[in-house]
C-alpha positions, 0 to 999 in steps of 0.5 A: 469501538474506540478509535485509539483501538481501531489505530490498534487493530488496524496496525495489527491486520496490516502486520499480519496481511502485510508481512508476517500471517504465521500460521493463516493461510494466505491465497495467491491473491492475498486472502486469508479466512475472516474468522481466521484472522480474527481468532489470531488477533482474539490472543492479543484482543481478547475482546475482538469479533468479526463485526470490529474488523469489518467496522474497521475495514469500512470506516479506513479513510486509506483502503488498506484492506478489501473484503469479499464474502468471508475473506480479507486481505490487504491491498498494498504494502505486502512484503511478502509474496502475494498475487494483485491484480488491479486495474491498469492505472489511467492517469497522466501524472502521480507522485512519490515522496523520498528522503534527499538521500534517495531522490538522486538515486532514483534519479539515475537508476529509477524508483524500485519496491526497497523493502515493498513487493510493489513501488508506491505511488501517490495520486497527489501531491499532499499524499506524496508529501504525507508518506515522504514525511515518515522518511525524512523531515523535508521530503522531496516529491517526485513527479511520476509521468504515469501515462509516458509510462504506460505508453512505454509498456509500464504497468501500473495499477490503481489499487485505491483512489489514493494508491497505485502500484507498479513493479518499477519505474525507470528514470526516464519517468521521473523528475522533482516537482515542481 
């Protein structure tokens, strides 16, 4: 498969896993039939078998997706109403990156999920400084102090080796880095 077309499919199972399924039926956790989701994508990619979706589930540098058995689904970015479990995170530091607007803010009232079900944070630094670029050109990165956090009662999970989930960070965790 050409890798314009992988962009393609991907950006169209993160859609549908993510936030809009339409008819798919969608576990508790998240997982919807494998060939399901491919006869929905086939109407747009005629040309779509299950072998592509699994080729771009493996060869996907981020994790987006998990496969178990004839099942998929996304592991992060759900808008809508999905049940994930991971393991609890046991780092001491991660990051976040915000627009100048929204780093106040979160400052004084936290880091909550906006338009997520779940707060997205960062294992580094870069990775923090590549999603704060999608919302604003100078991002600010914010340190997360996870294992203060986790001492507190704060859950946050390891949903990659790039990407943990928390439902809420408060304010007492966070500060500008550097």
């Amino acid at each position: 498969m050409r890798q314009d077309d992988k962009v393609r499919v991907s950006k169209y199972m993160s859609y549908l896993l993510r936030h809009d399924p339409g008819d798919l039926d969608v576990s508790r956790d998240g997982f919807v039939d494998l060939q399901a989701l491919v006869s929905v994508m086939r109407k747009r990619y005629r040309w779509l078998r299950p072998g592509d979706v699994k080729q771009v589930v493996r060869s996907d540098e981020k994790g987006r997706f998990e496969i178990r058995k004839s099942q998929i689904r996304a592991k992060y970015g759900h808008s809508i109403d999905v049940g994930l479990n991971f393991p609890q995170a046991r780092v001491e530091l991660l990051y976040h990156g915000t627009s100048p607007e929204k780093a106040d803010e979160i400052l004084e009232h936290g880091l909550s999920p906006m338009d997520r079900k779940r707060v997205h944070l960062s294992a580094t630094v870069e990775d923090a400084v590549e999603v704060g670029g999608r919302k604003a050109e100078r991002p600010v990165i914010l340190r997360i102090y996870a294992a203060r956090a986790r001492e507190a009662g704060i859950r946050i999970e390891k949903a990659t080796d790039y990407l943990f989930l928390a439902d809420y960070i408060p304010a007492e965790f966070i500060s500008i880095y550097p």
